[in-house]
C-alpha positions in Angstrom: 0.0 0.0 0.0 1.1 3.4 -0.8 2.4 6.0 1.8 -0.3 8.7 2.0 1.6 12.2 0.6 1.6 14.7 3.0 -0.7 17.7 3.0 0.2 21.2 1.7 -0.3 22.7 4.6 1.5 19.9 6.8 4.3 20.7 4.4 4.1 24.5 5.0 4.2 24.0 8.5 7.1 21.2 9.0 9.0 22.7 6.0 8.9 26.3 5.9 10.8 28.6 3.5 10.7 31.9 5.6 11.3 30.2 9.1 12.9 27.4 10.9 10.1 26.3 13.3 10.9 24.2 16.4 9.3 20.9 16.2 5.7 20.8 17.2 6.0 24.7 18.7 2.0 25.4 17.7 1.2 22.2 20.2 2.4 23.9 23.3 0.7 24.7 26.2 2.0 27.8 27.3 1.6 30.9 24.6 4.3 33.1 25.7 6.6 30.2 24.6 4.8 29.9 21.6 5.1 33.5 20.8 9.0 33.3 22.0 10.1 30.3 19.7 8.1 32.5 16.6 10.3 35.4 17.2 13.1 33.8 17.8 12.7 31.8 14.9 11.3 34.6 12.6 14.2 36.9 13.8 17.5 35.1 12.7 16.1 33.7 9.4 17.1 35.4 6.2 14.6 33.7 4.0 11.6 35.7 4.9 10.3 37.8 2.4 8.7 40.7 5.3 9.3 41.6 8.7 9.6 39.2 11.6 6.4 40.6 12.9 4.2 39.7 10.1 6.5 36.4 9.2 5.7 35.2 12.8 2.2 36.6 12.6 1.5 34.6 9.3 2.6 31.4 10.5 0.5 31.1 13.6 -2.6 32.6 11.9 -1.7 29.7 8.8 -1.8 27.2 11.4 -5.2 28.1 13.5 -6.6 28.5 10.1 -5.8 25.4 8.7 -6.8 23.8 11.6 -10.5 25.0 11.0 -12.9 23.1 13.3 -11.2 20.8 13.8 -9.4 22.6 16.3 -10.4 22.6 20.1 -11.8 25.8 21.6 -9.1 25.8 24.1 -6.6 25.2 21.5 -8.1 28.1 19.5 -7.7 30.7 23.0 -4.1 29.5 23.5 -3.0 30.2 19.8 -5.2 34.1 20.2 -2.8 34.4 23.3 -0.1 33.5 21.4 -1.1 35.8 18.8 -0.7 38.8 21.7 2.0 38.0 23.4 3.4 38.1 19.8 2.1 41.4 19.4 3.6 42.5 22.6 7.0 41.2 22.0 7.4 43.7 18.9 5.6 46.0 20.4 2.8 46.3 18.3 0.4 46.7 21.3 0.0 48.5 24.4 0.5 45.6 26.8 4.0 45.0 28.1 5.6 41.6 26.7 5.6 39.3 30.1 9.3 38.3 30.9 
C-alpha cells in the first residue's frame, strides 16, 4: 500500500521557507513560549520575504486557520494568546511583553 503524501499545509508547517520552526511549537501549552520560539525563529532567518512581525504573525494565523474546526476551543484561546503575546513582543500593542 502506498504512503499517503503529506498535506500542503502539513508541508508548510514542518518545511517552511521563511522560518525554521521548532518541532511541534504550535502544540504547546504555554503561549508566551509559543510566541517566543516564533520570534526567535522569525528573527535570525534570512529567507523571509517581510518583517519578523508579520512572518511570525503569518505562520500562527496559517496554522489556527488550517486547523478550521477541527481545532479545540481551548486550543483556539491558547493560539489568540499566542497571537498577543506576539504582538507585545514587537511592540505592536500596548501591553507589556511578560518576561
Amino acid at each position: 500500500m502506498a504512503k499517503p503524501k503529506p498535506r500542503w499545509s502539513q508541508e508548510v508547517t514542518e518545511k517552511s521557507d521563511a522560518l525554521d520552526l521548532e518541532p511541534g511549537v504550535f502544540t504547546w501549552k504555554d503561549p508566551r513560549r509559543i510566541a517566543r520560539s516564533l520570534k526567535r525563529s522569525a528573527d535570525r532567518s534570512r529567507r523571509r520575504k517581510t518583517t519578523p512581525f508579520r512572518s511570525a504573525m503569518s505562520m500562527l494565523t496559517f496554522y489556527a486557520n488550517r486547523a478550521g474546526r477541527g481545532l479545540a476551543a481551548a486550543d483556539r484561546r491558547r493560539l489568540d494568546q499566542a497571537k498577543d503575546e506576539l504582538r507585545a513582543l514587537y511592540g505592536r500593542s500596548r501591553r507589556k511583553p511578560r518576561r
